[in-house]
Structure formats: C-alpha cells, structure tokens
C-alpha positions as CSV (number, residue, x, y, z in Angstrom):
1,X,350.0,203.3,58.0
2,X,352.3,205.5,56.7
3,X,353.7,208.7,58.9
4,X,352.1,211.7,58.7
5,X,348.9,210.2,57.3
6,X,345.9,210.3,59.7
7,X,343.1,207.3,59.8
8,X,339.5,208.4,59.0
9,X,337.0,207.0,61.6
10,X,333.7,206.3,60.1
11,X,330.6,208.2,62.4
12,X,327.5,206.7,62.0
13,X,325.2,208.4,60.1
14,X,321.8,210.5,61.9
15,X,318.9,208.8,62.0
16,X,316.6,210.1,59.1
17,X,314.0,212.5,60.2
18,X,310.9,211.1,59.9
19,X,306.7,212.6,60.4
20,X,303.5,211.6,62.4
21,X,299.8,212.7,60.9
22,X,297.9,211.6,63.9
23,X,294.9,213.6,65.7
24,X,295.4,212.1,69.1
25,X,297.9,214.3,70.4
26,X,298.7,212.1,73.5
27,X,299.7,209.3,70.9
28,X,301.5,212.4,68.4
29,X,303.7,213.8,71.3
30,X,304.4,210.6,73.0
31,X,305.9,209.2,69.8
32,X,307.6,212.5,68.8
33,X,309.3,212.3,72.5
34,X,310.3,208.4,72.4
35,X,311.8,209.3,69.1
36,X,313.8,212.4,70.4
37,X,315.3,210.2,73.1
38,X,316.4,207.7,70.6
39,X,317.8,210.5,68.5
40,X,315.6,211.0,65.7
41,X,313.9,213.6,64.4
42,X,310.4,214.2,64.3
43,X,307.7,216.7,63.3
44,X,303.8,215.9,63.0
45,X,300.6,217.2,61.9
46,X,297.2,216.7,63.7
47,X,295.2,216.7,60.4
48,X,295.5,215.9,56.4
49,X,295.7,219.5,55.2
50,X,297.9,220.4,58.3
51,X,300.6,217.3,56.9
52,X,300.4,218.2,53.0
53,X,301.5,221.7,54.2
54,X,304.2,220.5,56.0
55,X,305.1,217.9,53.7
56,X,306.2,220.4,51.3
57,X,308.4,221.9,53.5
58,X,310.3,218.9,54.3
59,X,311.9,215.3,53.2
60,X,311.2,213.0,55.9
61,X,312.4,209.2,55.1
62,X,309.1,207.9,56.6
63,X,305.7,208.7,58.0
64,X,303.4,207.1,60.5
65,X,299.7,207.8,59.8
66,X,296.4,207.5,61.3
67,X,293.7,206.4,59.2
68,X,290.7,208.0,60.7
69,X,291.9,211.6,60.6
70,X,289.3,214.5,61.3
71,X,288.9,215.8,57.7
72,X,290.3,212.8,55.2
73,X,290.3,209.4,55.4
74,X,294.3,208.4,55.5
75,X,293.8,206.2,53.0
76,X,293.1,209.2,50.2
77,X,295.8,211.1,52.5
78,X,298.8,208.6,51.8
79,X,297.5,208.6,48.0
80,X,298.1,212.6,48.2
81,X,301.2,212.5,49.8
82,X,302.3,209.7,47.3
83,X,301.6,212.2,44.0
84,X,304.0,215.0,45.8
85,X,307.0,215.1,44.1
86,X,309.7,213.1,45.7
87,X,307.4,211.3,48.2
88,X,306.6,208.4,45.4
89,X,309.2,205.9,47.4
90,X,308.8,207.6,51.1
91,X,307.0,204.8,53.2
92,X,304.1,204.8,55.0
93,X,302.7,203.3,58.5
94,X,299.3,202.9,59.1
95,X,298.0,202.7,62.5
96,X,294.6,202.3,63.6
97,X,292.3,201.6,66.2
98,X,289.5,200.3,63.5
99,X,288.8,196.6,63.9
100,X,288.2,196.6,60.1
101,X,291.9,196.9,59.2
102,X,292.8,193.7,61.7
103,X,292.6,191.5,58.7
104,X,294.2,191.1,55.0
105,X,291.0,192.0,53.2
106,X,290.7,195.1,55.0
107,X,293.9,196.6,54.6
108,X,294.2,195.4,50.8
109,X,293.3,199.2,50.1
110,X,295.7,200.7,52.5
111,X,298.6,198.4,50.8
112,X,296.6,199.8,47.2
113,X,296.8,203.4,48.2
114,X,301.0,203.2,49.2
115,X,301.0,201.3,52.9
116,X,303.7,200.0,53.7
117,X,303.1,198.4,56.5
118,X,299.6,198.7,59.3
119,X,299.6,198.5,62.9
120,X,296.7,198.2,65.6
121,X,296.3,200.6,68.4
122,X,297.4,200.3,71.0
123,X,300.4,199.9,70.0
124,X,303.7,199.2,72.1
125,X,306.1,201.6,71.4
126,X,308.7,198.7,70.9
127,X,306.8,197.1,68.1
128,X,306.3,200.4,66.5
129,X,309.8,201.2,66.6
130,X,311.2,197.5,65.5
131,X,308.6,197.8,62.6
132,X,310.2,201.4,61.8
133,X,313.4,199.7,61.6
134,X,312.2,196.9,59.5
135,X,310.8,199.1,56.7
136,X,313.5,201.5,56.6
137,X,316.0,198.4,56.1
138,X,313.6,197.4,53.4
139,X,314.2,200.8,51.5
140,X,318.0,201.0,51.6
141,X,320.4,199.3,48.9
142,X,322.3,196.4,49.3
C-alpha cells in the first residue's frame, strides 16, 4: 500500500426492511420483535386494506402474509400487492394455519397468485427465518 493512501474496509450492508400482513397480533409483534433483535426492519399491517396503504408508502424486500385475513383472502391480496408499481419482483411468504394449503395441489393458486414460498402455523421462528434467508438469496444476482 502506498503512503498516505488509506484502505477502505467493506461494512456489511443492512438487512433489507421487510413487512408482516397478519391479523394475529401475538404472531405480528412476536415476528416484528425477533426481527428487531436480529437487526432488521420491520413494519406490519393487521388487514388487506391496512397493508396496501402502507405498501405505498414503503419498499420493503419481502413480505410475510397470512392467508385468511379478516377482509380479503391473501391470495387476491398478494395479486394486489403484485400490480403495485415496483412490487412485481418483491417476494411473498404465505403462512397459514389451513390444513388445505399442507399439500401441492392446494397451494398451486398461492404459487399462481405471486407465492413464493408457504409455511404452516405454527411455525418455529428458526424455520421462518432460514426460509427468509433462502428466498432472499434466491432474488439477488450472481
């Protein structure tokens, strides 16, 4: 190195912010404080109208979402946040406590309407977060 010349360290970048639509508020806050411990952002909605609003406010890198919501179904909810401009790539967790979306021919509209990926509740907040990390990698270039 040559005198006088001072090495850049690399930091590591944030970890994106990301959102929770969830009506269980035990589940919402639980996951909004596991996150904050680990660093990451996290904001949430308790209902479909309540998430578009703040949806347009903001640019998370992913979002968790129930699928029985009090007033949408979060199947037509992930197909709304998919026509908002810029949320196109944005993945999308489903978690449910349905039996009906344990197996592939029940979640075959979730994957239609943008899933990326589905998760049964209970879930362990391990898995959840190991599956957050696996879809994120998913998204970013090589």
């Amino acid at each position: 190195m040559e005198p006088g010349k001072k090495t850049m360290i690399a930091q590591p970048l944030p970890p994106p912010p990301m959102f929770i639509v969830e009506d269980d508020d035990h589940f919402r806050e639980t996951f909004i404080d596991v996150m904050a411990l680990k660093g990451v952002s996290v904001s949430g909605a308790r209902s479909g109208d309540e998430a578009i609003r703040a949806l347009k406010r903001s640019r998370p890198a992913l979002i968790i979402m129930d699928i029985q919501l009090p007033d949408v179904h979060g199947f037509e909810l992930c197909r709304r946040v998919k026509s908002l401009d810029g949320y196109q790539d944005t993945p999308v967790i489903f978690v449910s406590a349905c039996a009906q979306y344990e197996d592939a021919a029940g979640r075959a509209e979730g994957f239609q309407a943008g899933a990326s990926q589905f998760l049964s509740k209970p879930v362990a907040v391990e898995r959840l977060c190991s599956e957050i990390d696996r879809v994120l990698a998913g998204r970013r270039p090589s």
